[in-house]
mmCIF file as gemmi writes it, N, C-alpha and C atoms, coordinates in Angstrom:
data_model
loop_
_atom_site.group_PDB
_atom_site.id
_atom_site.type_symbol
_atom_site.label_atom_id
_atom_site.label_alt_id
_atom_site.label_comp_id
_atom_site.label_asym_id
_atom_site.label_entity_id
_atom_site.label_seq_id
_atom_site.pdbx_PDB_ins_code
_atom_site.Cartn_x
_atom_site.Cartn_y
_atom_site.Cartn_z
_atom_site.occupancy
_atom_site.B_iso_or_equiv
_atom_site.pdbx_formal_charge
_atom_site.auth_seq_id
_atom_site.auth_asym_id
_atom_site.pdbx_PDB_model_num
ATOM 1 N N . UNK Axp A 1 ? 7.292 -16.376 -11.079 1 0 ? 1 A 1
ATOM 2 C CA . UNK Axp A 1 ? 8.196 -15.766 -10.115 1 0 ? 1 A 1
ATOM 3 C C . UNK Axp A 1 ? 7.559 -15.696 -8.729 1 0 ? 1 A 1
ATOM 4 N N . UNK Axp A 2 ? 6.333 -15.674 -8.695 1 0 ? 2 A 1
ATOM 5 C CA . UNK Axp A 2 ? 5.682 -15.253 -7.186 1 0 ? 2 A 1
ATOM 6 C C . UNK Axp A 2 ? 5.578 -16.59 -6.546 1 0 ? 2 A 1
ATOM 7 N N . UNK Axp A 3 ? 5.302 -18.035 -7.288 1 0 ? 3 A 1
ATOM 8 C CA . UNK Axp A 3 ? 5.746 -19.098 -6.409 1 0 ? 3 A 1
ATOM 9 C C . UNK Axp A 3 ? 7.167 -19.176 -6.196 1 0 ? 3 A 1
ATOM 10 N N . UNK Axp A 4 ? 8.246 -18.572 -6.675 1 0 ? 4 A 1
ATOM 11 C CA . UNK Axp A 4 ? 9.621 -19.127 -5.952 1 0 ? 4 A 1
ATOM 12 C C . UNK Axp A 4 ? 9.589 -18 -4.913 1 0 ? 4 A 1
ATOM 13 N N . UNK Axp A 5 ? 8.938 -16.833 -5.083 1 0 ? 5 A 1
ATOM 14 C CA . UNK Axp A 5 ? 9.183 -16.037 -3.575 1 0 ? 5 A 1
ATOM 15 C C . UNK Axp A 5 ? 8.147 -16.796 -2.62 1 0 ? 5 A 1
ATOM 16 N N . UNK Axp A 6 ? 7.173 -17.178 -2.539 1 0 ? 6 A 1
ATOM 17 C CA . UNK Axp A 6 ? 6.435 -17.738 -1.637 1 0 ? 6 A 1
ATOM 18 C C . UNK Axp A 6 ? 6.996 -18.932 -1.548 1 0 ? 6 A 1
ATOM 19 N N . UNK Axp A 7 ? 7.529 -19.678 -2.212 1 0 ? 7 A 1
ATOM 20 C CA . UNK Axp A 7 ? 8.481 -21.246 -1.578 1 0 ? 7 A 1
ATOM 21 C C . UNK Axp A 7 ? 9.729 -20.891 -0.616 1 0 ? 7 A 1
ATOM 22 N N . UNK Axp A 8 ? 9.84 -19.765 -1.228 1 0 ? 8 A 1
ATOM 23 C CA . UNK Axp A 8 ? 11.212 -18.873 -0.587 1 0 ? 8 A 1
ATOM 24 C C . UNK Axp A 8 ? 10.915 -18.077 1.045 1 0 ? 8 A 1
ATOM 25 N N . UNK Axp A 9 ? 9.729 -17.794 1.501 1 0 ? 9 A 1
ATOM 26 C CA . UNK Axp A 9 ? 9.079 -17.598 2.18 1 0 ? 9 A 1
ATOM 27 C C . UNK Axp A 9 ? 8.743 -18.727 3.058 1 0 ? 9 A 1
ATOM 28 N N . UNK Axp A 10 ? 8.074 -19.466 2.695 1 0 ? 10 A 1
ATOM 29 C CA . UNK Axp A 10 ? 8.034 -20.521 3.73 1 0 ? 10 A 1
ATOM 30 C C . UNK Axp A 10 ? 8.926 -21.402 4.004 1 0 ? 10 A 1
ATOM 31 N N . UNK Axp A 11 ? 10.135 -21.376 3.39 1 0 ? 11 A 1
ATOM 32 C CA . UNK Axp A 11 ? 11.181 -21.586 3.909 1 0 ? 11 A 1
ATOM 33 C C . UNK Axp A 11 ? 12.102 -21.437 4.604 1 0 ? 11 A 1
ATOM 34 N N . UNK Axp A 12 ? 12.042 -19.496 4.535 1 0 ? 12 A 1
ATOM 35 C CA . UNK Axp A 12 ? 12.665 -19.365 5.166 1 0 ? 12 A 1
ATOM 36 C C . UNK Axp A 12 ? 11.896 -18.723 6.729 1 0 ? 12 A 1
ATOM 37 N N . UNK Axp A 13 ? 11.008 -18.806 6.754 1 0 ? 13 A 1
ATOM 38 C CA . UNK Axp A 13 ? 10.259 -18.82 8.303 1 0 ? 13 A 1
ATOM 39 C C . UNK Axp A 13 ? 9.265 -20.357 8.488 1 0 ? 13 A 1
ATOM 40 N N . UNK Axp A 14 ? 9.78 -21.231 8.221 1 0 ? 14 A 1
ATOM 41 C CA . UNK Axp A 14 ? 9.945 -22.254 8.76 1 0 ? 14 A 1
ATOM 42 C C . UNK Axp A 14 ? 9.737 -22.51 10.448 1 0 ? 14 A 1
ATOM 43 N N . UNK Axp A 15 ? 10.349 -21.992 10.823 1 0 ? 15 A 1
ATOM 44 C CA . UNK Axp A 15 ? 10.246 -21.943 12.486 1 0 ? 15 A 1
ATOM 45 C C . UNK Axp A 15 ? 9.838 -21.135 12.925 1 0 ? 15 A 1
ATOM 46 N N . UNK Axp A 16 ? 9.524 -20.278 12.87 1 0 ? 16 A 1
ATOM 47 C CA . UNK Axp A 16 ? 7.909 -18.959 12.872 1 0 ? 16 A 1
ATOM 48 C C . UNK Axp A 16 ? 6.785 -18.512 11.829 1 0 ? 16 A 1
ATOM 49 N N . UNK Axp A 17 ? 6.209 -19.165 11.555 1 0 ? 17 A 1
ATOM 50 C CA . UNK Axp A 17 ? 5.317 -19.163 10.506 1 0 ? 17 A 1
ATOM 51 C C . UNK Axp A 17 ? 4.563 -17.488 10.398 1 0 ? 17 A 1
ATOM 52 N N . UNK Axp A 18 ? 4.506 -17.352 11.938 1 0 ? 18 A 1
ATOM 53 C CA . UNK Axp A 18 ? 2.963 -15.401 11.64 1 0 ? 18 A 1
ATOM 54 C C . UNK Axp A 18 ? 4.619 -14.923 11.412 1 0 ? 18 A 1
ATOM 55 N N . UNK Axp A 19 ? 5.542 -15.15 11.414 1 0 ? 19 A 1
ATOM 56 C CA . UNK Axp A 19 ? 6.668 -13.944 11.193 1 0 ? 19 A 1
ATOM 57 C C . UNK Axp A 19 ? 6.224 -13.533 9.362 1 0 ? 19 A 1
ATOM 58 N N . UNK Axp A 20 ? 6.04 -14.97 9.052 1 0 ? 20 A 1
ATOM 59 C CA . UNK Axp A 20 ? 6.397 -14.491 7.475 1 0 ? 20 A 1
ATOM 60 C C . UNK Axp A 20 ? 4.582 -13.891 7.099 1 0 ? 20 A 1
ATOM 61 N N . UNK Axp A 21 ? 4.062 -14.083 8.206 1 0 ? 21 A 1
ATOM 62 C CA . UNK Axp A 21 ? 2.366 -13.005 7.873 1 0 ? 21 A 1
ATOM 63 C C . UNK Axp A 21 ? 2.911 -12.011 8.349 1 0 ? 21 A 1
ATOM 64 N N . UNK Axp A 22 ? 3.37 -11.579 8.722 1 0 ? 22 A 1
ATOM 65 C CA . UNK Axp A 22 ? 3.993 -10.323 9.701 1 0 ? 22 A 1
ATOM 66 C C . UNK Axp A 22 ? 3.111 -9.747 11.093 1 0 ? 22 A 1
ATOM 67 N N . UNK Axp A 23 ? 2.827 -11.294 11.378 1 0 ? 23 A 1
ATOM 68 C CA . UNK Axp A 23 ? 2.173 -11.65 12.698 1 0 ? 23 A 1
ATOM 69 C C . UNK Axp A 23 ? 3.43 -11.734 14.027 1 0 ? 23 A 1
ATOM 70 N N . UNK Axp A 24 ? 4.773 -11.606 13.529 1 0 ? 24 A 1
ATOM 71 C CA . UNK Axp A 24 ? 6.004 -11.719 14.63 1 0 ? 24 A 1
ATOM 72 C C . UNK Axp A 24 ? 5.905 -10.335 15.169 1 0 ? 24 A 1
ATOM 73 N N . UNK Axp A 25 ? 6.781 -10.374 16.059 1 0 ? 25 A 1
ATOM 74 C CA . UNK Axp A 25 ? 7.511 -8.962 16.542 1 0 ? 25 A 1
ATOM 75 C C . UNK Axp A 25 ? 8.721 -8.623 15.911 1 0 ? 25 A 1
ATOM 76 N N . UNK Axp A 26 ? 8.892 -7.566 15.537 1 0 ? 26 A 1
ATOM 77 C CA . UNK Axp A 26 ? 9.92 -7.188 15.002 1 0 ? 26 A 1
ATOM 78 C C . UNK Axp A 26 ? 11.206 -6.949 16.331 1 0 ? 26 A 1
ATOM 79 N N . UNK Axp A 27 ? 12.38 -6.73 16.322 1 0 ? 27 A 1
ATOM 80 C CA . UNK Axp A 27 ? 13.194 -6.585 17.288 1 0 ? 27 A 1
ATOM 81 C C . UNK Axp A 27 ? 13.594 -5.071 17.545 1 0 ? 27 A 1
ATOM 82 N N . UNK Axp A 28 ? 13.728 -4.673 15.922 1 0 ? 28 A 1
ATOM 83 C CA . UNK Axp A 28 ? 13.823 -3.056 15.826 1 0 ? 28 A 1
ATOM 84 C C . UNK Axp A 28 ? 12.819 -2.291 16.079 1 0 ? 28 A 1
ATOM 85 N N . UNK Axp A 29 ? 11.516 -3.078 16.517 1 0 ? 29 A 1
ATOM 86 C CA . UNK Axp A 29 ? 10.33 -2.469 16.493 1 0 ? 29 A 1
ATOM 87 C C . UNK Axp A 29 ? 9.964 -2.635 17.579 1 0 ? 29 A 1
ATOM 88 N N . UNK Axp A 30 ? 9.747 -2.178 19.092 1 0 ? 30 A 1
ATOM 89 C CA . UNK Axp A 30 ? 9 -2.294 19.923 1 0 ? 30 A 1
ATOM 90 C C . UNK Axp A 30 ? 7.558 -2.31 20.226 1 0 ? 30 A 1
ATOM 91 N N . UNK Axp A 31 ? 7.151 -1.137 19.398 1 0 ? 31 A 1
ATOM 92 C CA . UNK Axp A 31 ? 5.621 -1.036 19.497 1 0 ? 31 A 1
ATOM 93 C C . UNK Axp A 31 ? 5.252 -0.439 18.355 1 0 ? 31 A 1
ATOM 94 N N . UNK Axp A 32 ? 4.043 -0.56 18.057 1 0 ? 32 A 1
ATOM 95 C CA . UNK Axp A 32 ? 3.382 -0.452 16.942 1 0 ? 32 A 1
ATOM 96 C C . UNK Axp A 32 ? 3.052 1.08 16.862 1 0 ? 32 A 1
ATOM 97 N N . UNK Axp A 33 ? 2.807 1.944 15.828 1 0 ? 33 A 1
ATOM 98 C CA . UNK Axp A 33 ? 2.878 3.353 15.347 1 0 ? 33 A 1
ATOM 99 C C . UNK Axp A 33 ? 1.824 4.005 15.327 1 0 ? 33 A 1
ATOM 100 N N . UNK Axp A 34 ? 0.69 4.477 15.729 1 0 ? 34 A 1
ATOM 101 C CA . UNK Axp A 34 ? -0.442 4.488 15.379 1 0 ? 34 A 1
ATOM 102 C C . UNK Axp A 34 ? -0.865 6.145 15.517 1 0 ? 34 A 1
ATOM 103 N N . UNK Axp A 35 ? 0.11 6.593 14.673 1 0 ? 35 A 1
ATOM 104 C CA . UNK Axp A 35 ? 0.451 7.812 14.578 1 0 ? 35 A 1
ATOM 105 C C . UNK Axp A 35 ? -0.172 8.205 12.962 1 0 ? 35 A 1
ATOM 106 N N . UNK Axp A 36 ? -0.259 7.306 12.311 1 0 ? 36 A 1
ATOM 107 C CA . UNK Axp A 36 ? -0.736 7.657 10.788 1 0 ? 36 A 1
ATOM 108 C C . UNK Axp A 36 ? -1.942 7.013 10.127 1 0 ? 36 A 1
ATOM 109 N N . UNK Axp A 37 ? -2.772 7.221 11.436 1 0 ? 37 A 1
ATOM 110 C CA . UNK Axp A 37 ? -4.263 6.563 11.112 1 0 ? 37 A 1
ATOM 111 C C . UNK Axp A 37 ? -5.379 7.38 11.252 1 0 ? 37 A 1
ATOM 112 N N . UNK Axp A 38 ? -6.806 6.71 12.019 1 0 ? 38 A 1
ATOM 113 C CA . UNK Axp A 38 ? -7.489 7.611 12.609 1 0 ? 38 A 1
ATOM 114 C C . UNK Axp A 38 ? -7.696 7.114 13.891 1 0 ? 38 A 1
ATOM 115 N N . UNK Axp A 39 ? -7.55 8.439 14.361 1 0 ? 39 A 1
ATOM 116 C CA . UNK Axp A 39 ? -7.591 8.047 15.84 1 0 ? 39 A 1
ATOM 117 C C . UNK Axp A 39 ? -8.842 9.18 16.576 1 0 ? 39 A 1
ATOM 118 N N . UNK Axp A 40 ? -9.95 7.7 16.785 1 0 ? 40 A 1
ATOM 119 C CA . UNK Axp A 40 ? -10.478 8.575 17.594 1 0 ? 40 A 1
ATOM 120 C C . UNK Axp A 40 ? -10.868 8.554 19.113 1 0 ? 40 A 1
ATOM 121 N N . UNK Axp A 41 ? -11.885 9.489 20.032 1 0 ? 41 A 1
ATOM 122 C CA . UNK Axp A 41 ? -11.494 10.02 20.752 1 0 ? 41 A 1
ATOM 123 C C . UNK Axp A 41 ? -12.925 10.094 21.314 1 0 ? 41 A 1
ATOM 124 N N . UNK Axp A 42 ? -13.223 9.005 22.637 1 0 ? 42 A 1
ATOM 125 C CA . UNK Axp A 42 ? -15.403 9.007 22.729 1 0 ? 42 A 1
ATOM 126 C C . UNK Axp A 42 ? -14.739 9.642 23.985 1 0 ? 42 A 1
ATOM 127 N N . UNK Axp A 43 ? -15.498 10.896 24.324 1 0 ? 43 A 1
ATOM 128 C CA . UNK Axp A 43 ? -16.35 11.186 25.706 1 0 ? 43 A 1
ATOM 129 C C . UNK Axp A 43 ? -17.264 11.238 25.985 1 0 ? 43 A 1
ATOM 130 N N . UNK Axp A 44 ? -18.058 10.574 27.011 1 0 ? 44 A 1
ATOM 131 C CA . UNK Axp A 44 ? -19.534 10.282 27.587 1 0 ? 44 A 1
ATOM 132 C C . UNK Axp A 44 ? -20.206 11.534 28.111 1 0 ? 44 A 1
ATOM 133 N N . UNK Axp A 45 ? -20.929 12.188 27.961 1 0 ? 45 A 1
ATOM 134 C CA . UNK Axp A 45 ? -21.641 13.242 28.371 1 0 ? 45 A 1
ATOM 135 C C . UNK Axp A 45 ? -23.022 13.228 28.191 1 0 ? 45 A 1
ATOM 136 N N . UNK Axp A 46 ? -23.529 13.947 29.314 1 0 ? 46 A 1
ATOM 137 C CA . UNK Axp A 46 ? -24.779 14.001 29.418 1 0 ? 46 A 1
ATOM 138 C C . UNK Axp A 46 ? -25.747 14.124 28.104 1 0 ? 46 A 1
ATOM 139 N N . UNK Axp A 47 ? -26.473 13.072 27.96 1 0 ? 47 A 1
ATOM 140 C CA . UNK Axp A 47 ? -26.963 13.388 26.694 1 0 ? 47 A 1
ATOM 141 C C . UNK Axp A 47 ? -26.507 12.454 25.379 1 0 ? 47 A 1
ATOM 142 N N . UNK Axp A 48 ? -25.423 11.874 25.617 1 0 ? 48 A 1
ATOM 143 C CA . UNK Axp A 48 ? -24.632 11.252 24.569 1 0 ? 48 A 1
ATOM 144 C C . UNK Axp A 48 ? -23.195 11.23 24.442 1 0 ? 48 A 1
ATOM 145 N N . UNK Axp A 49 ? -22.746 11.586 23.731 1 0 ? 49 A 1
ATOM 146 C CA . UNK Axp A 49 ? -21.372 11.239 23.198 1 0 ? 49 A 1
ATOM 147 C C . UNK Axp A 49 ? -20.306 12.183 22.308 1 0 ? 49 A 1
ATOM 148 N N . UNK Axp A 50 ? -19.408 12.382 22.766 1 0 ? 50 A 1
ATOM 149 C CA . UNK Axp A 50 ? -18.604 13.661 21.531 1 0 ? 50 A 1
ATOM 150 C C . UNK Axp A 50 ? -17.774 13.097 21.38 1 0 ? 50 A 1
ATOM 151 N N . UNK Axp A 51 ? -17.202 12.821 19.938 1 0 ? 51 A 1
ATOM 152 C CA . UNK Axp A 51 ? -16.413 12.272 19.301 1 0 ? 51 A 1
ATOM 153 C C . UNK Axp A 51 ? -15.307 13.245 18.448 1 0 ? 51 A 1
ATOM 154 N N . UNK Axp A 52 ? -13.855 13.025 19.17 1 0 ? 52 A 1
ATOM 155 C CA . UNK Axp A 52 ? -13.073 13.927 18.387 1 0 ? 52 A 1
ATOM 156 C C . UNK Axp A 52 ? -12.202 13.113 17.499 1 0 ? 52 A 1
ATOM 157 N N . UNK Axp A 53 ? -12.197 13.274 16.001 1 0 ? 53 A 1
ATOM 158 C CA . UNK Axp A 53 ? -11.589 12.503 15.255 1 0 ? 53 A 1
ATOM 159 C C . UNK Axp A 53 ? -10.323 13.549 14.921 1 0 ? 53 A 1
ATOM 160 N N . UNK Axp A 54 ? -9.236 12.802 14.98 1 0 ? 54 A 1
ATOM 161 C CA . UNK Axp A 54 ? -7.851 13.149 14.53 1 0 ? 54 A 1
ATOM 162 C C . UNK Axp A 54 ? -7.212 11.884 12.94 1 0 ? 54 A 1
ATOM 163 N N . UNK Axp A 55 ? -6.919 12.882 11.857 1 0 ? 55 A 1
ATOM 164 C CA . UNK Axp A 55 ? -6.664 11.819 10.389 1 0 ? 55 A 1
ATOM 165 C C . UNK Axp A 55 ? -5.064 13.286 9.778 1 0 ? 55 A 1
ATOM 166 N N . UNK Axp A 56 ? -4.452 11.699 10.242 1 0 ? 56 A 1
ATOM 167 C CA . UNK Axp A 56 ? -2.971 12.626 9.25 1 0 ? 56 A 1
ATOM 168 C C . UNK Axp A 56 ? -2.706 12.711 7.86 1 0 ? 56 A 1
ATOM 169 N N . UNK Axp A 57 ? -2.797 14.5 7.634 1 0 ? 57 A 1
ATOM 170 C CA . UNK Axp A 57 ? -2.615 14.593 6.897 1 0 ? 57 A 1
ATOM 171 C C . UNK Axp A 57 ? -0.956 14.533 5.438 1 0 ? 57 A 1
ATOM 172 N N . UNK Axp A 58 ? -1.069 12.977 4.959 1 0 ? 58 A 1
ATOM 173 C CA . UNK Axp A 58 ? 0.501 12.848 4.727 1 0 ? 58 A 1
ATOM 174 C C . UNK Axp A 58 ? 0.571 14.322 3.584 1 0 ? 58 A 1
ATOM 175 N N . UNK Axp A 59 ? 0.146 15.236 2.668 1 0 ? 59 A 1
ATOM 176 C CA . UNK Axp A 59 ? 0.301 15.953 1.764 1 0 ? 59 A 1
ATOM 177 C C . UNK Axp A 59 ? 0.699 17.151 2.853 1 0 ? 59 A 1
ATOM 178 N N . UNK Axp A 60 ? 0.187 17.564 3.588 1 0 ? 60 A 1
ATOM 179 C CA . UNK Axp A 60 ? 0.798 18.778 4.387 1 0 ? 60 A 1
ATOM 180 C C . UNK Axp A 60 ? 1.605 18.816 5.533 1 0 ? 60 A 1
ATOM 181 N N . UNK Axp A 61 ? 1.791 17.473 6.028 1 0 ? 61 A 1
ATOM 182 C CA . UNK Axp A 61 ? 2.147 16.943 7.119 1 0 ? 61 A 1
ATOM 183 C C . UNK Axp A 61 ? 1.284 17.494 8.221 1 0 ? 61 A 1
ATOM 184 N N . UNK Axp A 62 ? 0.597 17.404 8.488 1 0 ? 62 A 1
ATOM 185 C CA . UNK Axp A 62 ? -0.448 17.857 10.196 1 0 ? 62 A 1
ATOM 186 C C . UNK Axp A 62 ? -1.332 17.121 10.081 1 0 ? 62 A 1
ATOM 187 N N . UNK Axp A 63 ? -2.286 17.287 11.293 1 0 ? 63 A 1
ATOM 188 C CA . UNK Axp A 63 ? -3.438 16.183 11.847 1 0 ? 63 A 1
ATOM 189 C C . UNK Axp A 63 ? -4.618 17.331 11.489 1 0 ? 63 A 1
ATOM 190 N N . UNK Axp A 64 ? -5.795 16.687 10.634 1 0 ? 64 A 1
ATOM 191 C CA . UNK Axp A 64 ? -7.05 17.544 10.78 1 0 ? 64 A 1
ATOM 192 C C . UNK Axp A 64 ? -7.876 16.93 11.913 1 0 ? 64 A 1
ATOM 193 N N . UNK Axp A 65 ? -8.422 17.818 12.823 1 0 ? 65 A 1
ATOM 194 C CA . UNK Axp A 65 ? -9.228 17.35 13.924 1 0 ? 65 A 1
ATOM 195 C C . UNK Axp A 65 ? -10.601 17.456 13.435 1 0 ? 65 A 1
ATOM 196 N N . UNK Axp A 66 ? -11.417 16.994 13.605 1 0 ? 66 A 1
ATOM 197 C CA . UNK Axp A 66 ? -12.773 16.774 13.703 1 0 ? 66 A 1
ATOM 198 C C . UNK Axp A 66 ? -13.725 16.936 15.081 1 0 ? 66 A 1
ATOM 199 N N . UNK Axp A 67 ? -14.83 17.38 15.606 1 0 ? 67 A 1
ATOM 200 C CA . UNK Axp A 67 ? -15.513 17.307 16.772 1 0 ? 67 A 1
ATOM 201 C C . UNK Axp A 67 ? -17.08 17.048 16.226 1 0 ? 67 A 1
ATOM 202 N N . UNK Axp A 68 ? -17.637 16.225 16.755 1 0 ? 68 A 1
ATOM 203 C CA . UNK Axp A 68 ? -19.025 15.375 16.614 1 0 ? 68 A 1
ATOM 204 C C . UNK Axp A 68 ? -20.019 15.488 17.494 1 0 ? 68 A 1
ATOM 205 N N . UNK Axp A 69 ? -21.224 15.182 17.68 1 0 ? 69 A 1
ATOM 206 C CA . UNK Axp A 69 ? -22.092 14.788 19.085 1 0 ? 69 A 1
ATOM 207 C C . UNK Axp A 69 ? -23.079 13.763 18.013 1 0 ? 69 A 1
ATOM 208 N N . UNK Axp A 70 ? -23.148 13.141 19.1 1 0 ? 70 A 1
ATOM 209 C CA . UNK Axp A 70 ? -24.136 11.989 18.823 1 0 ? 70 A 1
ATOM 210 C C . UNK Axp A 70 ? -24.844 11.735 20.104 1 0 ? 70 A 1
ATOM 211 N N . UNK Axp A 71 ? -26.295 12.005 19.685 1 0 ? 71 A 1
ATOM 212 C CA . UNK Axp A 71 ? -27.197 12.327 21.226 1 0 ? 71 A 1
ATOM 213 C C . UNK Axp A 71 ? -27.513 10.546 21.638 1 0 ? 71 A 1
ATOM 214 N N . UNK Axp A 72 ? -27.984 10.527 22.804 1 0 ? 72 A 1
ATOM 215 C CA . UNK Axp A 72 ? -28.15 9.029 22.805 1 0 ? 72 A 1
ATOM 216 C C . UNK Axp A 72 ? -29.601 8.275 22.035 1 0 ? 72 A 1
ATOM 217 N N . UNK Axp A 73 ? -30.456 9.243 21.611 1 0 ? 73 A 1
ATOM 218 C CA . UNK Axp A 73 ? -31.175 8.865 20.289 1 0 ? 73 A 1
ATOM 219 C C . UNK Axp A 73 ? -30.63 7.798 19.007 1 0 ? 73 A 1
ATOM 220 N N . UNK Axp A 74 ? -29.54 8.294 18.867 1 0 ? 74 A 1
ATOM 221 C CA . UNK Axp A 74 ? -28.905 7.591 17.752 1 0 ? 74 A 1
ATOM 222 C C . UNK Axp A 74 ? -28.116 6.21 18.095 1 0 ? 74 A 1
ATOM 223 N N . UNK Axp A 75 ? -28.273 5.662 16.843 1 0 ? 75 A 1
ATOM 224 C CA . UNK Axp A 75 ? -27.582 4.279 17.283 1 0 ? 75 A 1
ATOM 225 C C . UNK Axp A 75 ? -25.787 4.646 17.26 1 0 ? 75 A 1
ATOM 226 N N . UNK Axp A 76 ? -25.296 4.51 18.265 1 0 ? 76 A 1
ATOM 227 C CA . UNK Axp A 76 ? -23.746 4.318 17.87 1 0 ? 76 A 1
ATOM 228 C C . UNK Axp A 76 ? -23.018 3.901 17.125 1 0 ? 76 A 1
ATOM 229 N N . UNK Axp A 77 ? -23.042 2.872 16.794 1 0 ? 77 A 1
ATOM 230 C CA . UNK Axp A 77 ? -21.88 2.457 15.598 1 0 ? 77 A 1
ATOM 231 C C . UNK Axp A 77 ? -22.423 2.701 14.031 1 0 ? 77 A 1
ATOM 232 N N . UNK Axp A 78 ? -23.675 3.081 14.227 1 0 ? 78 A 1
ATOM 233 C CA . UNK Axp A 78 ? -24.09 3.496 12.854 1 0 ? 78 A 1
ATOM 234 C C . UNK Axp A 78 ? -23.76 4.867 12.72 1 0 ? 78 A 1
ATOM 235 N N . UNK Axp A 79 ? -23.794 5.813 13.556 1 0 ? 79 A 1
ATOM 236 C CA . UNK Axp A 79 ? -23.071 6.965 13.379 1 0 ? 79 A 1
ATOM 237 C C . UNK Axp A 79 ? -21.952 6.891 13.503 1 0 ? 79 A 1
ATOM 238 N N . UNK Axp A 80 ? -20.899 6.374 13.995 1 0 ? 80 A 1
ATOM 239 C CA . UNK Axp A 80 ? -19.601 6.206 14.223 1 0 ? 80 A 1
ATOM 240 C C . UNK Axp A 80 ? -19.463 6.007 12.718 1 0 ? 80 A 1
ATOM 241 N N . UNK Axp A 81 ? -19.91 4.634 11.922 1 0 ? 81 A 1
ATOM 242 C CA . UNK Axp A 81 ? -19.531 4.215 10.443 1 0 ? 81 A 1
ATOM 243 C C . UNK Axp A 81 ? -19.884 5.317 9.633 1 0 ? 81 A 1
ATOM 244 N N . UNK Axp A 82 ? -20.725 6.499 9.687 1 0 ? 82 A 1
ATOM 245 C CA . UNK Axp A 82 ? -20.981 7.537 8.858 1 0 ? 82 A 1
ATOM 246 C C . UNK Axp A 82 ? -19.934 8.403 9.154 1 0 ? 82 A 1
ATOM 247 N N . UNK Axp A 83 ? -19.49 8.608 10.563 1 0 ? 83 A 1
ATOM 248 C CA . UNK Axp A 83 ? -18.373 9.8 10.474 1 0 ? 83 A 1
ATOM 249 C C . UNK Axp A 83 ? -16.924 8.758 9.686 1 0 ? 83 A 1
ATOM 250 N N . UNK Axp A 84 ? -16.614 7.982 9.783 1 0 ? 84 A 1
ATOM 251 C CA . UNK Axp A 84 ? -15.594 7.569 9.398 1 0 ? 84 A 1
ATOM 252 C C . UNK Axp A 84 ? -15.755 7.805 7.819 1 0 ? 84 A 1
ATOM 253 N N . UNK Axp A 85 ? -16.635 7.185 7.519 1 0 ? 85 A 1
ATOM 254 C CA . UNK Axp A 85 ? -16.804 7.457 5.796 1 0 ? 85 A 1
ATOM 255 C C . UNK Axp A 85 ? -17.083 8.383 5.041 1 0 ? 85 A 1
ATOM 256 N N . UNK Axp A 86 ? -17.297 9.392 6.032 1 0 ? 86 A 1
ATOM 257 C CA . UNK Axp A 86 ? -17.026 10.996 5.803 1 0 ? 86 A 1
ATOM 258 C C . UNK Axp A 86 ? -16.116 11.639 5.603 1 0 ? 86 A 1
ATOM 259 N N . UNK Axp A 87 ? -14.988 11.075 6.449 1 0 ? 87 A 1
ATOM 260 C CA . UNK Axp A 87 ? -13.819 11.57 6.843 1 0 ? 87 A 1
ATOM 261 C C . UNK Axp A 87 ? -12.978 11.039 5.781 1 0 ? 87 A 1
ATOM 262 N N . UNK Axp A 88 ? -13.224 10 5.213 1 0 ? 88 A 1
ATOM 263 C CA . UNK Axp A 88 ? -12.408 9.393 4.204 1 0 ? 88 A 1
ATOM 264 C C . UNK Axp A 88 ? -12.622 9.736 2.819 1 0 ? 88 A 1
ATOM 265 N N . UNK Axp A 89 ? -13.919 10.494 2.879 1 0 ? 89 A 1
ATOM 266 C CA . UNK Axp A 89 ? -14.1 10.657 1.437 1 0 ? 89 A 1
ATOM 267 C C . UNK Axp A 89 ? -13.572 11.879 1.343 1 0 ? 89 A 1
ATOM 268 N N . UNK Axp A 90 ? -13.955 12.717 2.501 1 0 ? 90 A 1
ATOM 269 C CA . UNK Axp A 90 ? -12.857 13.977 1.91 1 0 ? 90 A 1
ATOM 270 C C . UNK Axp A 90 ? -11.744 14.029 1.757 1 0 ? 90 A 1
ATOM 271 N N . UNK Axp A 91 ? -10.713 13.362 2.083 1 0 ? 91 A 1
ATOM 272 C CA . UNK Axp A 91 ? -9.703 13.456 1.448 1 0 ? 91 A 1
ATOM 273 C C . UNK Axp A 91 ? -9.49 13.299 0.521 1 0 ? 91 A 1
């Protein structure tokens, strides 16, 4: 069954191929949602960096905020990848 939907698929975006990756634009869709992710939040300050992480919560509906510092001692994106995987495990 999953090759006649994928024959069925490239058939029928034929003349836009990323449509059927869902690489198109949608028409009903103007812009993209980025309301149900994580979104975070660098300010530069003396010293380093404060990072406010915002992660929606879909079970209660609200946003838990998070606040960080990362002095400029530390490597950045290696602390950045620890708060994220922090943040994910608690949920």
């Amino acid at each position: 069954m999953s090759v006649l939907k994928d024959l069925y698929l490239v058939w029928k975006y034929r003349d836009n191929p990323n449509q059927a990756l869902g690489c198109g634009r949608n028409e009903k869709q103007s812009r993209i949602d980025l309301t149900d992710g994580i979104n975070l939040r660098l300010q530069k300050v003396t010293g380093g960096l404060i990072i406010q992480l915002s992660i929606y919560d879909y079970k209660n509906d609200n946003h838990k905020n998070s606040t960080y510092i990362i002095t400029d001692e530390k490597d950045l994106g290696t602390e950045i990848n620890k708060i994220i995987t922090m943040e994910i495990l608690k949920q």
